[in-house]
C-alpha positions, -999 to 999 in steps of 0.1 A, spaced: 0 0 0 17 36 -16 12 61 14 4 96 -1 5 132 18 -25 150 23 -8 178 -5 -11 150 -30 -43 137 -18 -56 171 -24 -37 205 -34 -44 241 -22 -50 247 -55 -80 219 -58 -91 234 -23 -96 268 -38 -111 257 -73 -137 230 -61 -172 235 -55 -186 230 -21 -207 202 -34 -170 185 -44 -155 192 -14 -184 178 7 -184 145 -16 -143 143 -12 -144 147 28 -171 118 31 -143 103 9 -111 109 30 -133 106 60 -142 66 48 -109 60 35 -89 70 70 -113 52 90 -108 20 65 -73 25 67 -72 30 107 -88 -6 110 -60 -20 89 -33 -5 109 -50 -21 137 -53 -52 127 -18 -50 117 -8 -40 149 -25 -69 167 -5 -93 142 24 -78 149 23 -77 184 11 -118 185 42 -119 163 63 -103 190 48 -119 216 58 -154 201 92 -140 197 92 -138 232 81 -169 241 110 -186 213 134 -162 231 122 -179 264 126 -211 258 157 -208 243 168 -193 271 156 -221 288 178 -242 268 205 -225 272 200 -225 311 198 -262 312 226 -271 289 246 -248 309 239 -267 341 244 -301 325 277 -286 312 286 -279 344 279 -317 356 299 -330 325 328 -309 341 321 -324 373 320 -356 368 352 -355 343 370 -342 372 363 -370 392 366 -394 367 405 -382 355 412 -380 389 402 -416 397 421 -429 368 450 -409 379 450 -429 412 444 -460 390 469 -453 366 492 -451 400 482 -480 417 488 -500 382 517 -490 385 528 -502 421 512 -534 408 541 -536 382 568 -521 407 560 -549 431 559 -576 404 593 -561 388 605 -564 428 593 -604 428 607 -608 393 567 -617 387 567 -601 352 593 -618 340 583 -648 317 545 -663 318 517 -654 342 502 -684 362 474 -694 342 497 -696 312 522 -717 331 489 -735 345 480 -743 306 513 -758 297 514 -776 321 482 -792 313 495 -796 277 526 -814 286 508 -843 308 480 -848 284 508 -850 255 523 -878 282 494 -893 290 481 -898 254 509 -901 230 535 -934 224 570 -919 233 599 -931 237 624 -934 268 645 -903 260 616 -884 247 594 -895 277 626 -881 305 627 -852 284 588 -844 284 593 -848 323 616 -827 329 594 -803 313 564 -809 330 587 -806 363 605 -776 352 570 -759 348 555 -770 380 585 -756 395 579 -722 377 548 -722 389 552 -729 421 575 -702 429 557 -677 413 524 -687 432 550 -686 466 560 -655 458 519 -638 455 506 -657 484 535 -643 502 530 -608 491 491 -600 500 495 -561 484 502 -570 454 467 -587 451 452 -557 471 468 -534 449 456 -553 418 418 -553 434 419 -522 447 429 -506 412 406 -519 392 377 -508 418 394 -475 411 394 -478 374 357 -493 374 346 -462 392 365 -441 365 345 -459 340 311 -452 357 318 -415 357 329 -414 319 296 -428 315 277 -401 333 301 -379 312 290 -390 278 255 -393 287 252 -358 302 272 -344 274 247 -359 246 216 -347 270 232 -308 270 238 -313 233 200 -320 227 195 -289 247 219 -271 232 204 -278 193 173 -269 207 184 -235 216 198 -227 182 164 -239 167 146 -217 192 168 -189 185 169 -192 144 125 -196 150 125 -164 170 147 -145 145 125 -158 117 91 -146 138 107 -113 142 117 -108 106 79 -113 100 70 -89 131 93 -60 119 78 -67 83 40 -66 98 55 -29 119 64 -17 86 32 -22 68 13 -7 102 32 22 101 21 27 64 -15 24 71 -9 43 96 2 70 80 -21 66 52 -47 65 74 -32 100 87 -27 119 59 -65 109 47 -75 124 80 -53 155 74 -69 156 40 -104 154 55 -97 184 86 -81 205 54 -116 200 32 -138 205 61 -116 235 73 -122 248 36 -157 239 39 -160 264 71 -144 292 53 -172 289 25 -198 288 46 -186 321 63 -182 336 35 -218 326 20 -228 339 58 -207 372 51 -228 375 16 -257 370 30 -252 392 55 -236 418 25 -268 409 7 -298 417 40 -278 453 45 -281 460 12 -316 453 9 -321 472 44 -307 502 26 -326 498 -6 -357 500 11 -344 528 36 -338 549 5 -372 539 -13 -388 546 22 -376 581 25 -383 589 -11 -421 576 -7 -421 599 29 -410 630 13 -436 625 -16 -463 619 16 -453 656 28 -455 670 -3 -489 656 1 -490 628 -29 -517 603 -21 -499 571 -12 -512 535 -29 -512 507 -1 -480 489 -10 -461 525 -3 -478 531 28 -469 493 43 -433 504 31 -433 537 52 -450 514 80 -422 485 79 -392 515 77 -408 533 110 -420 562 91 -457 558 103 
């Protein structure tokens, strides 16, 4: 909608050439036409301000968002803090575990449930295969050898109750650890839900203001439509007061003239009554209306 000015709705030049009977017809006009255009600027307004007040509300909830990813944040950091710090003392008590077993000379060659297996191998190789008497010596040996192995080493842990404790007590630790990287990744993907959400709420409420500052615009050019129809109106009508005064001031112009018109004829018709003219009735109700009689 093109907003004009009252000038080009109507000039002072149209003001001073139009009859009174155009001038009425064109203020009923502006008159219509503001009041037309004062309803559309309302109703725009009202749109735009339900436009605004959604804003708002996306604003809000974003914010709301925001607030809770934030906070969840802040619990992510919490519980990483705990959870590094329990692998640290994991990481440390691993590492006594392998000090002690360096001390015992346990991490040199196989663990006991490798030696275990071996040995199992060896006696159901001599229990199930045809050797002979060298191979058979041999193959005991072994099998002794082994047993031997193993039996130290078990010595050696049964003797040395930490390392066990060490070992238990570590991977407590490290199970712990693992509980709280949980809690990490899970409170991490619940602030990133809340954190997309925000952006969506944001971009929605940036798009709903775009369309409220684009409903503002087209209120204010009803509005000032609407204004410069009602400033075209109070200029006819204002025009329309100075014709009627001045059709009051001829009218007025036009009784005084009359008034002295039929002062003059009276005073003629009195002087011919003293020079003693006989008077008709229409000249003696003249003498009568002027106050001569």
């Amino acid at each position: 909608m093109s907003v004009s000015s009252a000038d080009e709705l109507i000039t002072d030049e149209q003001l001073q050439d139009k009859s009174k009977g155009q001038l009425i017809k064109n203020a009923g006009q502006f008159r219509d036409r503001r009041n037309e255009l004062n309803q559309i600027a309302s109703k725009r307004a009202s749109k735009r301000d339900d436009l605004n007040a959604k804003t708002r509300e996306r604003v809000d909830e974003a914010q709301d968002h925001r607030e809770k990813r934030d906070t969840l944040n802040e619990r992510v950091q919490e519980h990483k803090s705990v959870r590094n710090e329990l692998n640290a003392k994991a990481n440390e008590l691993f590492e006594k575990v392998e000090n002690l077993k360096s001390d015992l000379e346990l991490d040199e060659g196989k663990d006991l449930e490798q030696l275990k297996e071996e040995i199992e191998e060896l006696e159901f190789k001599q229990q199930t295969e045809v050797l002979s008497a060298d191979d058979e010596r041999e193959l005991i040996e072994k099998i002794e050898d082994k047993r031997d192995e193993y039996q130290d080493k078990k010595e050696k842990l049964d003797e040395n109750n930490d390392l066990e404790e060490y070992v238990d007590e570590a991977e407590e630790v490290r199970a712990e650890a693992s509980k709280h990287h949980d809690k990490v990744t899970e409170l991490a993907d619940r602030a990133q839900k809340h954190h997309n959400q925000m952006i969506e709420a944001y971009r929605e409420a940036d798009d709903i203001r775009d369309e409220a500052d684009e409903m503002h615009e087209d209120f204010v050019e009803a509005q000032e439509s609407a204004d410069a129809h009602h400033e075209a109106f109070v200029r006819v009508q204002k025009r329309l007061r100075e014709l009627d005064k001045k059709e009051e001031e001829d009218r007025k112009d036009e009784r005084a003239e009359k008034r002295e018109e039929a002062r003059e004829e009276a005073e003629e018709i009195y002087e011919r009554f003293k020079d003693g003219e006989t008077l008709d009735t229409e000249d003696l109700r003249k003498l009568q209306k002027s106050g001569h009689l």
